[in-house]
C-alpha positions in Angstrom: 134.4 81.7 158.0 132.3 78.8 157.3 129.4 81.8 156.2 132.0 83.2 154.4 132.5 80.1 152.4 128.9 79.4 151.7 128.6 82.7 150.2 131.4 82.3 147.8 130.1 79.1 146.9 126.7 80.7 146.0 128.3 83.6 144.0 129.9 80.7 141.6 127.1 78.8 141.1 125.3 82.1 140.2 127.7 83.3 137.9 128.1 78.8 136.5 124.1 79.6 135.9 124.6 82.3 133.7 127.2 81.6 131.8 125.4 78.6 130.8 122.4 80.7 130.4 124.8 83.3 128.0 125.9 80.0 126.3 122.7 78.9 125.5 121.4 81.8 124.4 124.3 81.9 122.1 123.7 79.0 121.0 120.0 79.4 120.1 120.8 82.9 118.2 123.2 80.8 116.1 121.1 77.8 115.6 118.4 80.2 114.3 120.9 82.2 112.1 122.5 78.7 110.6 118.5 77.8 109.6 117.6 81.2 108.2 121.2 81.3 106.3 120.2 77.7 105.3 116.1 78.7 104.2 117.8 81.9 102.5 120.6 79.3 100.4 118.1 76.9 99.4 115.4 79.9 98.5 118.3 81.5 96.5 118.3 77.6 94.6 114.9 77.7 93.8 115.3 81.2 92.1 118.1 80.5 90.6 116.6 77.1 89.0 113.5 79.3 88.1 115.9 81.6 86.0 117.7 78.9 84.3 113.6 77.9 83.1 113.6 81.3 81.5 116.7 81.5 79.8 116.9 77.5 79.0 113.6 78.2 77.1 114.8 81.3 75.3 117.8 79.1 74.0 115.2 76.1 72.5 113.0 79.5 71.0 116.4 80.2 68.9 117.3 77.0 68.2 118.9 76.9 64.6 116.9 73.4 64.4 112.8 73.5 64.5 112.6 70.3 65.8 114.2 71.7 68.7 112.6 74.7 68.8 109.4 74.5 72.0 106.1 75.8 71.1 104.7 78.8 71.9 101.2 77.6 72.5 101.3 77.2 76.0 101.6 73.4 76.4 104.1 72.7 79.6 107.5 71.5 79.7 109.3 69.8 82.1 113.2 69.2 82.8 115.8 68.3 85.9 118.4 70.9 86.7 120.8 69.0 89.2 117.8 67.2 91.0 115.3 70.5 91.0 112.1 70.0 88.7 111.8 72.7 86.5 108.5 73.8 84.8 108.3 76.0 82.0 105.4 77.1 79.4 105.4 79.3 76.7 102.6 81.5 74.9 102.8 83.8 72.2 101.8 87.4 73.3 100.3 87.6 69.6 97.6 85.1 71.3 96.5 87.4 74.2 94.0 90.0 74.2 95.5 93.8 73.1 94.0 96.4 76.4 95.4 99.0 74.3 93.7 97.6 70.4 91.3 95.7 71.7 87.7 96.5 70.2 85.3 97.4 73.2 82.6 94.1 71.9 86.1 91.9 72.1 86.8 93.4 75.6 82.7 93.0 76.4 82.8 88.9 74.8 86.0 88.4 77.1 84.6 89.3 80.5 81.2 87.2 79.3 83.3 84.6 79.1 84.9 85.2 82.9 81.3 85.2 84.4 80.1 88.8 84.1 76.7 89.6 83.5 76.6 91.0 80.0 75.8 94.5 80.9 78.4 94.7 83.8 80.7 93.3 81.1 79.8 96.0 78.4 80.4 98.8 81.2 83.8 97.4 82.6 85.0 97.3 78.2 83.7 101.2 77.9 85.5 101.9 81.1 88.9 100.4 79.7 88.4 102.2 76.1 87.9 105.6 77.9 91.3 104.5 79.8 93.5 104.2 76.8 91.3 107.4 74.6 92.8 110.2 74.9 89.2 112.2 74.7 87.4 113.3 77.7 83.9 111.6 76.1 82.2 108.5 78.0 81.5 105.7 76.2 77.6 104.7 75.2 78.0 101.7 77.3 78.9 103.3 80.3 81.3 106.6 80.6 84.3 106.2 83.0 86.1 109.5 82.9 87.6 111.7 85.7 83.8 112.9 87.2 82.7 109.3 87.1 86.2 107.9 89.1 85.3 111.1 91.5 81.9 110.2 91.7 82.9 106.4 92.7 85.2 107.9 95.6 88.4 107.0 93.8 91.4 109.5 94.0 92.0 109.2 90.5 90.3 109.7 87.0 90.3 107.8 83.8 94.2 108.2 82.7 93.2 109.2 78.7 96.5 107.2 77.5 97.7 103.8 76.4 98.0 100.7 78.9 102.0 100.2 79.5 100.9 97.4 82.1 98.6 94.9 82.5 98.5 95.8 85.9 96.9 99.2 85.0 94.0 97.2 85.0 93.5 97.4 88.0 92.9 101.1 88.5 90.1 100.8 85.8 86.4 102.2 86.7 84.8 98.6 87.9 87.7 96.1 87.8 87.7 94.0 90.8 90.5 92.0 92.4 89.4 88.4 91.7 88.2 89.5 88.3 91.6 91.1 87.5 93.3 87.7 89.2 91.2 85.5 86.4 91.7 87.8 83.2 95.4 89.2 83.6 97.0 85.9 82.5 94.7 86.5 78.8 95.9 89.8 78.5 98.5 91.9 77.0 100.1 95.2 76.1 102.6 94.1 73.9 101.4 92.3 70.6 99.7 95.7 69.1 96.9 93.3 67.3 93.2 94.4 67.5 92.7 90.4 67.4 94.5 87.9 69.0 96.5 85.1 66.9 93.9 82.0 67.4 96.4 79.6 66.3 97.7 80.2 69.7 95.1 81.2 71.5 93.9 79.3 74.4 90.3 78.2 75.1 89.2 81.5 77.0 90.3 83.8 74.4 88.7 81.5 71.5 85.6 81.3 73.3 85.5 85.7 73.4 87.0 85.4 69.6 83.5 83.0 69.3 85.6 80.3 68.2 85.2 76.8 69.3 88.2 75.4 72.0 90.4 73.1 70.2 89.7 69.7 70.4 92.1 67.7 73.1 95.0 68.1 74.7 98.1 69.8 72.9 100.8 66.6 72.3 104.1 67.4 74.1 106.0 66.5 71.0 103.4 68.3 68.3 105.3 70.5 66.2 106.1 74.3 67.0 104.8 76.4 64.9 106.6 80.2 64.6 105.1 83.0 67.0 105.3 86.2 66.5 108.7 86.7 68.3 107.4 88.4 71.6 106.7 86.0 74.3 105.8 85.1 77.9 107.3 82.6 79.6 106.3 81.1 83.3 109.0 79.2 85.1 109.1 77.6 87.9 111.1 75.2 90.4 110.4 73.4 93.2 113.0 71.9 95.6 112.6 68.7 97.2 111.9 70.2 100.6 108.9 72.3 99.4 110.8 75.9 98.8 109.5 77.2 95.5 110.1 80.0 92.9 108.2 81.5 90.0 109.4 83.9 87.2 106.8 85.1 84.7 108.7 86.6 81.9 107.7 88.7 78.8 110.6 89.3 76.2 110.7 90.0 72.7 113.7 87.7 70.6 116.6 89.8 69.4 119.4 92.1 70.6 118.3 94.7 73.8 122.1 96.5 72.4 123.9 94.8 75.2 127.0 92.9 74.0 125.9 89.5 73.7 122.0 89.3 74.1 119.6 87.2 72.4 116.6 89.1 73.4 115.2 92.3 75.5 113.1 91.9 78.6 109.5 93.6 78.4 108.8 92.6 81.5 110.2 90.5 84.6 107.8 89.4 88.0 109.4 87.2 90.6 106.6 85.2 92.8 104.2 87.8 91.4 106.1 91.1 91.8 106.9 93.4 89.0 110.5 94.4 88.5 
């Protein structure tokens, strides 16, 4: 009897262990799922705040009043939405290098002015003219058509058609991946200029133009001058406990034929990725 009891007694505090373990573990699952639902909120905040950037800027590029209007020139600005720090800058697209009506001794001056050699420079601005030309005949600097991308090892050949991303870049005959990094931000397919706009221009596409940099910083409050109407626009937000979000915008002003808009989107990349 007395064996009896001891047994029983061992059964319960076997089955009081796991039930605590069970109750524990439940509590641990939900603890984690109450943070991640928490990280997810607060990450959902930061984009959010990063989109009001974009469209708060697109409302001061209409504004009926210049004085309100920002400028287009790239000079930052910074506002509070409801405690997040919000900062957004502006540059014409008018101001960035054309891949697709770019002259090949531009394109050549430009990487110069990255840190290429000036021969690897002059072969990387044939490659990207034989890109966009829609003729199978390399380039005097350096030919980069299909035999040459075969003769690199690449699965592809020179696409012999106009740029519809910047990213397209990246496939060219010689581009490399901290190269790209430094030069995509100067670059465009939008603004359909063989020369950039040097009123807007900043330093590195002067300096390929072979035009001095403008002398000191841009004054927050110096007056906008009218762009072109196509523009990009980087926004970002940062929350107070670190989260972050970036939107890097391109959109040209006027209706996209929805009811109600105020401009079309070109192009859209959250934290980097293309949408």
């Amino acid at each position: 009897m007395r064996a009896s009891r001891g047994a029983a007694l061992l059964l319960v505090l076997w089955l009081v262990l796991l039930l605590s373990g069970l109750v524990a573990g439940y509590a641990l699952t939900a603890r984690v799922e109450s943070l991640q639902g928490n990280g997810a909120a607060r990450a959902l905040v930061a984009r959010e705040a990063a989109r009001a950037g974009v469209e708060y800027a697109t409302s001061r590029l209409l504004a009926a009043d210049p004085a309100r209007r920002w400028a287009v020139d790239g000079r930052p600005y910074r506002f509070d939405l409801d405690g997040t720090p919000v900062q957004v800058s502006l540059r014409d697209e008018a101001a960035k290098i054309d891949l697709n009506q770019a002259s090949d001794v531009l394109l050549r001056d430009f990487f110069v002015v990255l840190g290429e050699p000036r021969d690897a420079a002059g072969r990387l601005a044939a490659a990207i003219v034989d890109w966009r030309d829609p003729d199978h005949l390399g380039q005097p600097a350096g030919s980069a058509e299909d035999a040459d991308y075969a003769a690199a090892g690449l699965a592809w050949g020179a696409k012999d058609a106009p740029f519809e991303t910047v990213a397209e870049l990246e496939q060219v005959l010689g581009m490399r991946p901290a190269l790209y990094a430094r030069a995509a931000e100067h670059l465009t397919v939008y603004s359909g200029r063989a020369a950039p706009d040097a009123e807007f221009a900043d330093g590195v596409v002067r300096a390929a133009m072979g035009l001095p940099e403008k002398t000191g910083p841009i004054a927050p409050d110096a007056p906008a001058l009218s762009g072109s109407g196509t523009y990009s626009i980087d926004s970002r937000a940062r929350l107070t406990d670190g989260r972050s979000a970036r939107l890097s915008v391109v959109l040209r002003l006027g209706s996209s034929g929805l009811p109600g808009s105020t401009y079309t989107t070109l192009c859209w990349q959250a934290d980097g990725a293309a949408k």
